[in-house]
PDB file of N, CA, C and O in Angstrom:
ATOM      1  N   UNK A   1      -1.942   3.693 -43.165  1.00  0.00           N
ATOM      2  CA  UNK A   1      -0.941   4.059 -42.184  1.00  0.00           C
ATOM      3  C   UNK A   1      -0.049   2.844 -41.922  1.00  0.00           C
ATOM      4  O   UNK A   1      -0.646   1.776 -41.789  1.00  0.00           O
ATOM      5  N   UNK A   2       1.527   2.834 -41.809  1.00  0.00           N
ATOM      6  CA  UNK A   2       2.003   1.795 -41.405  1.00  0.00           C
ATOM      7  C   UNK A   2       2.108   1.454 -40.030  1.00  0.00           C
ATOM      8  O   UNK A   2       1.773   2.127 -39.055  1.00  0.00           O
ATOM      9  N   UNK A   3       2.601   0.357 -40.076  1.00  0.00           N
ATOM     10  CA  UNK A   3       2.511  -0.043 -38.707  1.00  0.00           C
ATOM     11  C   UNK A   3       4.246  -0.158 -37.887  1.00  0.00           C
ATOM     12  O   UNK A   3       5.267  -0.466 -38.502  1.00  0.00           O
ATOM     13  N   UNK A   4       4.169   0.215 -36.251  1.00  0.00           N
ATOM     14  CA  UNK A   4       5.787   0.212 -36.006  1.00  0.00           C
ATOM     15  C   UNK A   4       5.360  -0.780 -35.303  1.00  0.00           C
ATOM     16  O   UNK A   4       4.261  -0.841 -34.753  1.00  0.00           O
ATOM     17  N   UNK A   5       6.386  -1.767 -35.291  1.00  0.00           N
ATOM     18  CA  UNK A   5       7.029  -2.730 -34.252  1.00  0.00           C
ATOM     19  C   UNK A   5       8.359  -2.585 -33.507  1.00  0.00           C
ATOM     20  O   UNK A   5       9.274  -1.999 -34.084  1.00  0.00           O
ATOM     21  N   UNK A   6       8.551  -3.093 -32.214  1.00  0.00           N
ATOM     22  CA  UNK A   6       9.964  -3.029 -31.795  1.00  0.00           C
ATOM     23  C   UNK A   6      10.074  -4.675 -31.699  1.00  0.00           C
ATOM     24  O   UNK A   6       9.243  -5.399 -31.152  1.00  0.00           O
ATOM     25  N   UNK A   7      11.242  -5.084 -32.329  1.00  0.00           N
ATOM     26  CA  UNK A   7      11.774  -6.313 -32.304  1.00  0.00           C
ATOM     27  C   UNK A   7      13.129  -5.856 -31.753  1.00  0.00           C
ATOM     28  O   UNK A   7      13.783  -4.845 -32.010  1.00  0.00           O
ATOM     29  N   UNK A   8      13.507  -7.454 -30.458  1.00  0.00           N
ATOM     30  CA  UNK A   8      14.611  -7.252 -29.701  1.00  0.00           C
ATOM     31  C   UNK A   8      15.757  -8.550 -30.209  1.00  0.00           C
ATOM     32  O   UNK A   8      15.244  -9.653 -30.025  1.00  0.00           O
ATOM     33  N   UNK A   9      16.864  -8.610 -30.669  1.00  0.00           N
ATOM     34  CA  UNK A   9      17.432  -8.885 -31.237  1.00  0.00           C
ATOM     35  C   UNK A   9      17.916  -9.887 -29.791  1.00  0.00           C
ATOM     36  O   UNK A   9      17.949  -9.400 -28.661  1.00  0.00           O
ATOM     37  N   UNK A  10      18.316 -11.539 -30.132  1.00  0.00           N
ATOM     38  CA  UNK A  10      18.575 -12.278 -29.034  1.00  0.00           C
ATOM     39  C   UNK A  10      19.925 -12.402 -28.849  1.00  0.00           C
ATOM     40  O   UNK A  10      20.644 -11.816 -29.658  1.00  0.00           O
ATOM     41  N   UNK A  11      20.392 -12.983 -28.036  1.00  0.00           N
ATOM     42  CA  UNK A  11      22.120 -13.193 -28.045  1.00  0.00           C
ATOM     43  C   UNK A  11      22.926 -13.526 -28.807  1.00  0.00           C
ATOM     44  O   UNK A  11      24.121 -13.274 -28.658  1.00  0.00           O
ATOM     45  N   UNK A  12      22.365 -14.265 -29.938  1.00  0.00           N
ATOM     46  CA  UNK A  12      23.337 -14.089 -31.113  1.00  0.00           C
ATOM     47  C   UNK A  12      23.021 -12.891 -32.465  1.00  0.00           C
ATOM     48  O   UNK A  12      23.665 -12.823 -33.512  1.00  0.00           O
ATOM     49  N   UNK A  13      22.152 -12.250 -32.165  1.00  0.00           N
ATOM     50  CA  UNK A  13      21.704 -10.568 -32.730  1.00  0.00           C
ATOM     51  C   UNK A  13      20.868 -10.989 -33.913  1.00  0.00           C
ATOM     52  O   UNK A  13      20.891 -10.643 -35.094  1.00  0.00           O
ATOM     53  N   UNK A  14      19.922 -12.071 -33.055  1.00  0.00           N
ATOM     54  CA  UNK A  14      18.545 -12.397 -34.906  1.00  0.00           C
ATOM     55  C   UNK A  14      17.448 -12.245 -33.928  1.00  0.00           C
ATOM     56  O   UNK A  14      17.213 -12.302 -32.721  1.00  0.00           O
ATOM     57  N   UNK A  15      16.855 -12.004 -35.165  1.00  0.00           N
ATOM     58  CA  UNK A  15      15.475 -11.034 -34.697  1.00  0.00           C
ATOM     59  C   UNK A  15      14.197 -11.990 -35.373  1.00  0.00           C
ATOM     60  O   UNK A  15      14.328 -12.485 -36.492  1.00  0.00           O
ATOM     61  N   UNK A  16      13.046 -12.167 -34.613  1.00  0.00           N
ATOM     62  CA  UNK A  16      12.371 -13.032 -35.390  1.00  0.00           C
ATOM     63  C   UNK A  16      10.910 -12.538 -35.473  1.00  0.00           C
ATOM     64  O   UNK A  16      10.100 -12.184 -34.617  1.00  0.00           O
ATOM     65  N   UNK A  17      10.851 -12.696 -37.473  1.00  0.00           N
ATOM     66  CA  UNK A  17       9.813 -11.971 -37.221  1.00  0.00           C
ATOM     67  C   UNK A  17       8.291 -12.364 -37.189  1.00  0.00           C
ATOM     68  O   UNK A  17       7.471 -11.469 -37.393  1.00  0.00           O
ATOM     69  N   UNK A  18       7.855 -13.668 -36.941  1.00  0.00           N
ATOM     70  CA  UNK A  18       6.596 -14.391 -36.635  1.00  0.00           C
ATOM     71  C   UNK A  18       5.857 -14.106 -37.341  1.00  0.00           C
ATOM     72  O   UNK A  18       6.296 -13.805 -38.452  1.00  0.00           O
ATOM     73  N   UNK A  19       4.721 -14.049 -37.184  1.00  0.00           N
ATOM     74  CA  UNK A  19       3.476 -13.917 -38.121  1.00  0.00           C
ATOM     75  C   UNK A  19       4.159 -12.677 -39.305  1.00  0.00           C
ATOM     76  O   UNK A  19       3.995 -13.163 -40.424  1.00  0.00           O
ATOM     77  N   UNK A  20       4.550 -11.884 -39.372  1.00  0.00           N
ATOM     78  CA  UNK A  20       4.874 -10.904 -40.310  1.00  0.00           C
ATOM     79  C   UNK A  20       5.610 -11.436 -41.289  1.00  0.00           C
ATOM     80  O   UNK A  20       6.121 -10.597 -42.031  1.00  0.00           O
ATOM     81  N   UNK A  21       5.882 -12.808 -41.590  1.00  0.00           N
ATOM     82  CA  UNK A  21       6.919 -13.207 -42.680  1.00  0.00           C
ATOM     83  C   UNK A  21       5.839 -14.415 -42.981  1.00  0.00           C
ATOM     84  O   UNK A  21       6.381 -15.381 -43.518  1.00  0.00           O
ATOM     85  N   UNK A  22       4.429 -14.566 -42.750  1.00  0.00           N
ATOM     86  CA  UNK A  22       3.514 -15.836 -42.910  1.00  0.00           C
ATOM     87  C   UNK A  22       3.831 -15.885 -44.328  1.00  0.00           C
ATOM     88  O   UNK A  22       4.038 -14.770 -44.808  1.00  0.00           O
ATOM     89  N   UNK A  23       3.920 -16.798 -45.080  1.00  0.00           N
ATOM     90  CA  UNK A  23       4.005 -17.156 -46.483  1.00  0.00           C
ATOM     91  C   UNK A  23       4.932 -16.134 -47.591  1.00  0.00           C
ATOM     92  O   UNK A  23       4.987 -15.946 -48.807  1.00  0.00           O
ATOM     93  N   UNK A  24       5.686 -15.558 -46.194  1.00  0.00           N
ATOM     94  CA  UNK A  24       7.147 -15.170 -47.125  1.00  0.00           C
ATOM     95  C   UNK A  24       8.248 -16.341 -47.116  1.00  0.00           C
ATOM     96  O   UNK A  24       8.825 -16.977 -46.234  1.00  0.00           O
ATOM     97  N   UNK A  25       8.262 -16.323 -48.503  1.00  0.00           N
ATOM     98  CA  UNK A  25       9.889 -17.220 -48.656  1.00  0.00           C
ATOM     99  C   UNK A  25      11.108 -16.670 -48.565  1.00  0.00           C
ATOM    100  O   UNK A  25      11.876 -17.587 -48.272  1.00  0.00           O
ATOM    101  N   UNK A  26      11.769 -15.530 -48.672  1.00  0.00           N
ATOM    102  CA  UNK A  26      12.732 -14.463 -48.392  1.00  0.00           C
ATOM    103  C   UNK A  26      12.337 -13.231 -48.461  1.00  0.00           C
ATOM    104  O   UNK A  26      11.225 -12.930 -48.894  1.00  0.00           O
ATOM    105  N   UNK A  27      13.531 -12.049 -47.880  1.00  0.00           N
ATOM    106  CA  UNK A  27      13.208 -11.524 -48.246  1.00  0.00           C
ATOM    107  C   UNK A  27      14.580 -10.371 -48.654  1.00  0.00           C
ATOM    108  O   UNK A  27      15.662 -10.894 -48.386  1.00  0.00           O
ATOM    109  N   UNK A  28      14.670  -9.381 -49.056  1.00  0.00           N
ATOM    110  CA  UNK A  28      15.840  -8.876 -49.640  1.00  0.00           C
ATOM    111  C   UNK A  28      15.878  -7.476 -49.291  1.00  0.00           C
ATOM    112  O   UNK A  28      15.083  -6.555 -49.479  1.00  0.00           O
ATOM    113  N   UNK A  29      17.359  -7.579 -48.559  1.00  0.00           N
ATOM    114  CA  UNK A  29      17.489  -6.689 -47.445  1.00  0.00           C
ATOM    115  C   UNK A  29      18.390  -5.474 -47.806  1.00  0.00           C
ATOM    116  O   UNK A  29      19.566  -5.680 -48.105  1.00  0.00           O
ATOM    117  N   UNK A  30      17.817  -4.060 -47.788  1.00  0.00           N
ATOM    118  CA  UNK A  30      18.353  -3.163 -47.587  1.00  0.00           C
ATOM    119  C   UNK A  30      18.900  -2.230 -46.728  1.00  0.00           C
ATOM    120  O   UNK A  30      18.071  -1.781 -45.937  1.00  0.00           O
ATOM    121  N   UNK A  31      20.178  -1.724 -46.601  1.00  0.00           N
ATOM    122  CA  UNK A  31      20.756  -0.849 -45.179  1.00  0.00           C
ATOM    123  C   UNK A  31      20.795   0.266 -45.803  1.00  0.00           C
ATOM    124  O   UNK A  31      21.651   0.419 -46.674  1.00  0.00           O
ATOM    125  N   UNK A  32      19.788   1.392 -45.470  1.00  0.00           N
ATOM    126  CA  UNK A  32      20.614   2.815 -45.979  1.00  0.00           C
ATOM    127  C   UNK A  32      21.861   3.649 -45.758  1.00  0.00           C
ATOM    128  O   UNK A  32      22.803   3.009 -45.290  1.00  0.00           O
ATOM    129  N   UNK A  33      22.072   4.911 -45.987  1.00  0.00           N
ATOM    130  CA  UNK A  33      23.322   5.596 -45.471  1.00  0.00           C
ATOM    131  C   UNK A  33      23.156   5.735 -43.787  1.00  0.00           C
ATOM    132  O   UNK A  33      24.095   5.715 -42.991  1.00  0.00           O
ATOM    133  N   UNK A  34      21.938   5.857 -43.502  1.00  0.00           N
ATOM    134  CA  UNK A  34      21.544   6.129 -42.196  1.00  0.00           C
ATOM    135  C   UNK A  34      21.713   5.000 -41.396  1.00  0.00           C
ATOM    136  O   UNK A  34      21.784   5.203 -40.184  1.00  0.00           O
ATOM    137  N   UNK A  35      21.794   3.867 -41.799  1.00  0.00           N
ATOM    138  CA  UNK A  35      21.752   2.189 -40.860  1.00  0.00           C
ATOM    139  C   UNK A  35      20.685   1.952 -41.034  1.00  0.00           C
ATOM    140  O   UNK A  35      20.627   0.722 -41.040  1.00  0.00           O
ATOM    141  N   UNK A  36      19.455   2.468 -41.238  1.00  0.00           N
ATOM    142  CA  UNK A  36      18.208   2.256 -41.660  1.00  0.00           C
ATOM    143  C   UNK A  36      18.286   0.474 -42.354  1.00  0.00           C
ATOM    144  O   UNK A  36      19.291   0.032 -42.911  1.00  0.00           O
ATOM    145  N   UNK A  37      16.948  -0.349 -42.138  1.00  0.00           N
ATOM    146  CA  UNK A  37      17.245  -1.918 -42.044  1.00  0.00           C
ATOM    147  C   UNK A  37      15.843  -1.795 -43.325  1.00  0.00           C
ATOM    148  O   UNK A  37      14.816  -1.387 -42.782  1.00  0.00           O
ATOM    149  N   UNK A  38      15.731  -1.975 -44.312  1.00  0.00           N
ATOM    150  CA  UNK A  38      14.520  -2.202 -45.028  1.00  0.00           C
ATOM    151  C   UNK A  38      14.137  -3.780 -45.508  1.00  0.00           C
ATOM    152  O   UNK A  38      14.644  -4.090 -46.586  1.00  0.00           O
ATOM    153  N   UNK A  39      13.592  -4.466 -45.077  1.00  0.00           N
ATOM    154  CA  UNK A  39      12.556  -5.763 -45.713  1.00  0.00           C
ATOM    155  C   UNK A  39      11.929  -5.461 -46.945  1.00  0.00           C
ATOM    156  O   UNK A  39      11.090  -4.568 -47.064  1.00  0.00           O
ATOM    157  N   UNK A  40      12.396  -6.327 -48.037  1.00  0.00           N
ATOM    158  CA  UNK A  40      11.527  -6.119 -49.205  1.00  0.00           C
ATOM    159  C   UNK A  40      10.728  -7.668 -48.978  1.00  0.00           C
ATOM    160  O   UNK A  40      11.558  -8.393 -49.526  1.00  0.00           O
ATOM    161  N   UNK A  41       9.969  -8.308 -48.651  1.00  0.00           N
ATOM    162  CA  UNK A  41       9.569  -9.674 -48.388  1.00  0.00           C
ATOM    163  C   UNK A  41       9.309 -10.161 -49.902  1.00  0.00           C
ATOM    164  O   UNK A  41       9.111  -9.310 -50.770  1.00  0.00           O
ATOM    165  N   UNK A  42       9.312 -11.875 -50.293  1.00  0.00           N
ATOM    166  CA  UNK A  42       9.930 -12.190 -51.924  1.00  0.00           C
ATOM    167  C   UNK A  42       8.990 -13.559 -51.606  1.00  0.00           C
ATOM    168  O   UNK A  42       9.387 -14.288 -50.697  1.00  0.00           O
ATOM    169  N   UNK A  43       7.487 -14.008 -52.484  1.00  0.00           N
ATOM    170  CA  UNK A  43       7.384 -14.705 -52.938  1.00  0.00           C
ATOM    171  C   UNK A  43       7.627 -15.500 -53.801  1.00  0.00           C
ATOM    172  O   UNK A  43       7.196 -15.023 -54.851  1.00  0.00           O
ATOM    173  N   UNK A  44       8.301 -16.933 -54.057  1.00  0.00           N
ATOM    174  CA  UNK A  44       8.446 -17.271 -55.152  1.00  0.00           C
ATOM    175  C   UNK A  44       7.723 -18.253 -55.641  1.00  0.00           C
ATOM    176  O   UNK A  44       7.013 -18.980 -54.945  1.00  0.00           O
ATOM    177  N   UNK A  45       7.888 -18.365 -57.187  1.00  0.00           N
ATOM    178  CA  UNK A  45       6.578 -19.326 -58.025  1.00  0.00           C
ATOM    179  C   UNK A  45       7.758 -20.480 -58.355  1.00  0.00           C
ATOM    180  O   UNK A  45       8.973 -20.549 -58.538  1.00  0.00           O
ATOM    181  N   UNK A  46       6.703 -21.239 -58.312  1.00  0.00           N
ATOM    182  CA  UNK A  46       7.532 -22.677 -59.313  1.00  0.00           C
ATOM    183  C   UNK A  46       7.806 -22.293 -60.422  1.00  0.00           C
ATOM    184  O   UNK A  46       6.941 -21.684 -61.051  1.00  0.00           O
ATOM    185  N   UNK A  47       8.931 -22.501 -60.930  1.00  0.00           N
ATOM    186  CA  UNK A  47       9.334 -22.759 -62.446  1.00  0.00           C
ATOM    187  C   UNK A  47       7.975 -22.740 -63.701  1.00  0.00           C
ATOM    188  O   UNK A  47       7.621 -21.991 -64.611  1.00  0.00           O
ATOM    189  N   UNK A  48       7.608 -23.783 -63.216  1.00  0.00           N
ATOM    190  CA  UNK A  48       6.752 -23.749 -64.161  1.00  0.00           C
ATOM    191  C   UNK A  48       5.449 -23.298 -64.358  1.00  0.00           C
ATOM    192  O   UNK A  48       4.503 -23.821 -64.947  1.00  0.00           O
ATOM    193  N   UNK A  49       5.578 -22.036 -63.653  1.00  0.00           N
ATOM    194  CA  UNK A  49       4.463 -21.358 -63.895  1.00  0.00           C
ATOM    195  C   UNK A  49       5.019 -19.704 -63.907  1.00  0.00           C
ATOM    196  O   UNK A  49       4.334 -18.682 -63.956  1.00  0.00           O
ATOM    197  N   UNK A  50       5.964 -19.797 -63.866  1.00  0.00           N
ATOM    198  CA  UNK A  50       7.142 -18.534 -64.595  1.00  0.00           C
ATOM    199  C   UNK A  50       6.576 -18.097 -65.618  1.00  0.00           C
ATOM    200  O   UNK A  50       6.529 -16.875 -65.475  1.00  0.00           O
ATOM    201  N   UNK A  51       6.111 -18.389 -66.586  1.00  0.00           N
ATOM    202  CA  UNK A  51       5.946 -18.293 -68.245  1.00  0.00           C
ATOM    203  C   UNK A  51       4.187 -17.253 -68.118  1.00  0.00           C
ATOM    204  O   UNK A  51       3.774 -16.369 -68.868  1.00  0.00           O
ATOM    205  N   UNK A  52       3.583 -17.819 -66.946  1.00  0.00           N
ATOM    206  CA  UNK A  52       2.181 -16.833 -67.000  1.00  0.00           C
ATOM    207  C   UNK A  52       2.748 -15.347 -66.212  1.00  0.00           C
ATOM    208  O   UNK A  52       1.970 -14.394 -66.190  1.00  0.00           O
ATOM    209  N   UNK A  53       3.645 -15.259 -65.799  1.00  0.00           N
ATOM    210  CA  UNK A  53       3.835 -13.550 -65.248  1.00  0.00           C
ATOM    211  C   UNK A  53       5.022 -13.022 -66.722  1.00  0.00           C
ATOM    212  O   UNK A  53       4.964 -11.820 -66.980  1.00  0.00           O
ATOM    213  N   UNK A  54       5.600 -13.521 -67.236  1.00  0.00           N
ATOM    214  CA  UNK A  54       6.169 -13.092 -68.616  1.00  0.00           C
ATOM    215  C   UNK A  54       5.066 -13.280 -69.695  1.00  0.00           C
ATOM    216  O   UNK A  54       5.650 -12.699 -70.611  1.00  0.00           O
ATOM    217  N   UNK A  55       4.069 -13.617 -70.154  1.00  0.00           N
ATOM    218  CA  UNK A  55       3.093 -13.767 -71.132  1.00  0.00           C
ATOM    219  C   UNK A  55       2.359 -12.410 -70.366  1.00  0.00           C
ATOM    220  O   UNK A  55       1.813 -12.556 -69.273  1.00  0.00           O
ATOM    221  N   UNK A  56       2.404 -11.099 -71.046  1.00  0.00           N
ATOM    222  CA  UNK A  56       1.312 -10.130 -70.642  1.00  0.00           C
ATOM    223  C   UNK A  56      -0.154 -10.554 -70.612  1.00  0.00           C
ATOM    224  O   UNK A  56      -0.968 -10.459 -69.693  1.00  0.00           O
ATOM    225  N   UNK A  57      -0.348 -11.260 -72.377  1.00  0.00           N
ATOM    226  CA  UNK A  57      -1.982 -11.243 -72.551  1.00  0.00           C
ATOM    227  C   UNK A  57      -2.277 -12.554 -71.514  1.00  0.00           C
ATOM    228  O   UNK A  57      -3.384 -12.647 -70.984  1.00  0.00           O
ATOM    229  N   UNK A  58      -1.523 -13.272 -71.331  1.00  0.00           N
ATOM    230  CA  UNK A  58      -2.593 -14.414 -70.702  1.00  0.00           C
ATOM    231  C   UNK A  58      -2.406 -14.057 -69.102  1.00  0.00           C
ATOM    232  O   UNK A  58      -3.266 -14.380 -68.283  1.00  0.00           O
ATOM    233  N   UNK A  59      -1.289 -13.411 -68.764  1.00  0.00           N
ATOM    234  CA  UNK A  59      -1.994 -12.749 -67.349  1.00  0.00           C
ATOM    235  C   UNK A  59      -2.774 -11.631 -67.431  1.00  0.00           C
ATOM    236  O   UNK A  59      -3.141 -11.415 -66.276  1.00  0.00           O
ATOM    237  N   UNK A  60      -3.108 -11.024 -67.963  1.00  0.00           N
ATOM    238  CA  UNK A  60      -4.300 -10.248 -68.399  1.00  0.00           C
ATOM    239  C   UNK A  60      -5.416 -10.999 -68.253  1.00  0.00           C
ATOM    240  O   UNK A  60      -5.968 -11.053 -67.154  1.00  0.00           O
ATOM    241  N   UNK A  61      -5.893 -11.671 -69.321  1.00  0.00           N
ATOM    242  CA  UNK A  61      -6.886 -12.572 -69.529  1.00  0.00           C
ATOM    243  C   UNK A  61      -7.369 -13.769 -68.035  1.00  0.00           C
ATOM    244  O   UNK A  61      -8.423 -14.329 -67.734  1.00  0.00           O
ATOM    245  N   UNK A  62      -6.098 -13.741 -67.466  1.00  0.00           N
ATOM    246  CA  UNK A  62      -6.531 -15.003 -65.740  1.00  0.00           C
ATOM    247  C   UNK A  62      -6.648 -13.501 -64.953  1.00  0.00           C
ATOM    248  O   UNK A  62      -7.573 -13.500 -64.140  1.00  0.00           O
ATOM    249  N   UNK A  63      -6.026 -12.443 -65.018  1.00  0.00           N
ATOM    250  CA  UNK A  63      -6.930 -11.136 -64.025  1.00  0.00           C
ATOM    251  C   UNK A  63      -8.129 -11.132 -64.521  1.00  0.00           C
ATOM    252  O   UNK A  63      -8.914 -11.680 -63.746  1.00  0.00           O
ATOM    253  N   UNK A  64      -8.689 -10.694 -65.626  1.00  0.00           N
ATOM    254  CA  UNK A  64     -10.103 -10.785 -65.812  1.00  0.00           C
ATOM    255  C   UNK A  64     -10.933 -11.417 -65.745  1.00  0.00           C
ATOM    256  O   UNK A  64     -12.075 -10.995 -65.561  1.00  0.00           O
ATOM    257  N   UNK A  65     -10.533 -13.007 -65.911  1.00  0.00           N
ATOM    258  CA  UNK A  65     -11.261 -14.148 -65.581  1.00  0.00           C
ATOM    259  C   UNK A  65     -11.572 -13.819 -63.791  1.00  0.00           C
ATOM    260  O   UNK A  65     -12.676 -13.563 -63.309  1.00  0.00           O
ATOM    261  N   UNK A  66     -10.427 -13.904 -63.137  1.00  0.00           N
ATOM    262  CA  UNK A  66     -10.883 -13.668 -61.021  1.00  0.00           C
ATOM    263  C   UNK A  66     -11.390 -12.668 -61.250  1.00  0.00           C
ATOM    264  O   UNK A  66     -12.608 -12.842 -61.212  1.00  0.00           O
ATOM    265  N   UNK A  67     -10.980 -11.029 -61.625  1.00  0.00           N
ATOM    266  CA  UNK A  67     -11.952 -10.091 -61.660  1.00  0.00           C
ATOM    267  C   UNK A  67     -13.821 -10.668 -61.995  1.00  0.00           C
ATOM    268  O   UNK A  67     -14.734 -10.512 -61.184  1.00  0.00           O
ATOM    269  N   UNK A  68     -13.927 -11.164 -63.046  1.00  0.00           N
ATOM    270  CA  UNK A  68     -15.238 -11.731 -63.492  1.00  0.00           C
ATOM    271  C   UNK A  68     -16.042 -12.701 -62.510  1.00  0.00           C
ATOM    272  O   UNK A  68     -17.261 -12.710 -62.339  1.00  0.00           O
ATOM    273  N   UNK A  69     -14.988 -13.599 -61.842  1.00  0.00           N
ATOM    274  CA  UNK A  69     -15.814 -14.559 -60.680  1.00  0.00           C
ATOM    275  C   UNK A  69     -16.045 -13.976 -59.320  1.00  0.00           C
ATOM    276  O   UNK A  69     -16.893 -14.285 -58.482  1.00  0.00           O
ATOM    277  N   UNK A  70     -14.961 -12.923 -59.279  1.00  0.00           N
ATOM    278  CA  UNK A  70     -15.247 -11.936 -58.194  1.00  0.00           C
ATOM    279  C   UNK A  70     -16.793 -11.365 -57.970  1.00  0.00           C
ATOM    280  O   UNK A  70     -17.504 -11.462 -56.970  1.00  0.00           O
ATOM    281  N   UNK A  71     -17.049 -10.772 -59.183  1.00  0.00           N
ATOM    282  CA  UNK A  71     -17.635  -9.734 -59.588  1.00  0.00           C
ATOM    283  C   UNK A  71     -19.029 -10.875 -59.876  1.00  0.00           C
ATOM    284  O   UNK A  71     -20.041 -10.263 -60.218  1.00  0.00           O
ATOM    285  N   UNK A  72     -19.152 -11.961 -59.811  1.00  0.00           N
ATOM    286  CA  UNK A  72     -20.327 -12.797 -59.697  1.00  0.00           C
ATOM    287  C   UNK A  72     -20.671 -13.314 -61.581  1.00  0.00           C
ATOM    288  O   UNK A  72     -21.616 -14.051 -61.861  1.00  0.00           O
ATOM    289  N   UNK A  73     -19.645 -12.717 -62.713  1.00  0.00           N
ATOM    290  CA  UNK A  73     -20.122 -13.015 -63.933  1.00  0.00           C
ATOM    291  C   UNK A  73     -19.104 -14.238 -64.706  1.00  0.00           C
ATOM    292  O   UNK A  73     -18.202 -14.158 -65.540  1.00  0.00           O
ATOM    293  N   UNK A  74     -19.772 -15.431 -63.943  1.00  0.00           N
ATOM    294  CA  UNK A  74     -19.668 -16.430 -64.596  1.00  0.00           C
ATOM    295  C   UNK A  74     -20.857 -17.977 -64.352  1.00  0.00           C
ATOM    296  O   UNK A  74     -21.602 -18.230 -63.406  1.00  0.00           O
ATOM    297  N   UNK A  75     -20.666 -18.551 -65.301  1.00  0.00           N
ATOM    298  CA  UNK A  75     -21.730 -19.545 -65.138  1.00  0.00           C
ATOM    299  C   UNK A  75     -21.343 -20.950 -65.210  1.00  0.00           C
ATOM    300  O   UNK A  75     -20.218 -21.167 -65.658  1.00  0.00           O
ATOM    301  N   UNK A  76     -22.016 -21.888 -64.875  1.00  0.00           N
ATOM    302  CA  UNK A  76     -22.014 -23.149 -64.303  1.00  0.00           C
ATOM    303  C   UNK A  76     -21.587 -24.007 -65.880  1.00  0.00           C
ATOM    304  O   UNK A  76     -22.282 -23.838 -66.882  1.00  0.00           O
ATOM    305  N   UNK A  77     -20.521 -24.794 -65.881  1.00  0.00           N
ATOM    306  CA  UNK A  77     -20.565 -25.492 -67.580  1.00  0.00           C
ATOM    307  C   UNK A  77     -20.520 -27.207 -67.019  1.00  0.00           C
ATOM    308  O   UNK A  77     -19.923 -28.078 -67.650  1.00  0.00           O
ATOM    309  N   UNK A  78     -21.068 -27.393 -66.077  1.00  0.00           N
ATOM    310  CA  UNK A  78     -21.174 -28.749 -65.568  1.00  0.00           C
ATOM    311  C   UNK A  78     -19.991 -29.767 -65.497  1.00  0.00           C
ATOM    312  O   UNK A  78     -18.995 -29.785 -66.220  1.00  0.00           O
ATOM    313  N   UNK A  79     -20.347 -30.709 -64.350  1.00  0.00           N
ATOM    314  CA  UNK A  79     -19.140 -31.350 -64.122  1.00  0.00           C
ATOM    315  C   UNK A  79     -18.008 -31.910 -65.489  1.00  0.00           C
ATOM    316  O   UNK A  79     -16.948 -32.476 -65.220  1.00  0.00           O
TER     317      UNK A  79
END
C-alpha cells in the first residue's frame, strides 16, 4: 500500500522532503495533464563502476554471488 503525505510548501513555494529523499541524489520530475507532481528519486554510481550495470553476465554473476552469501553458501578462503 502506498503511503500519503501532506507537504506544505514555504514562502518561497519549496517543499522539503526529509527523511524521504535519505540517499537520494536527484530526482526527476514529472507534471501530468492533471498538475499531478510525480518524483522519480535517481541514484547515481561513480563512473567507474558504470561498466558492471552494462556487462549483463558479470552483474548476473555479483547477484548470485549476494544471493549465495545471503542464502548462507559460501566459505571461509582465509585472510
Amino acid at each position: 500500500m502506498a503511503e500519503t503525505f501532506t507537504l506544505r510548501p514555504d514562502a518561497k513555494g519549496r517543499i522539503t522532503l526529509g527523511p524521504l529523499a535519505r540517499g537520494i541524489s536527484s530526482f526527476h520530475v514529472t507534471v501530468d495533464p492533471r498538475g499531478r507532481i510525480l518524483l522519480e528519486p535517481f541514484v547515481e554510481i561513480p563512473a567507474r563502476e558504470k561498466w558492471l550495470f552494462e556487462n549483463k553476465e558479470a552483474l548476473s554473476a555479483v547477484r548470485e554471488g549476494l544471493r549465495d552469501a545471503v542464502e548462507g553458501r559460501t566459505c571461509s578462503r582465509g585472510s
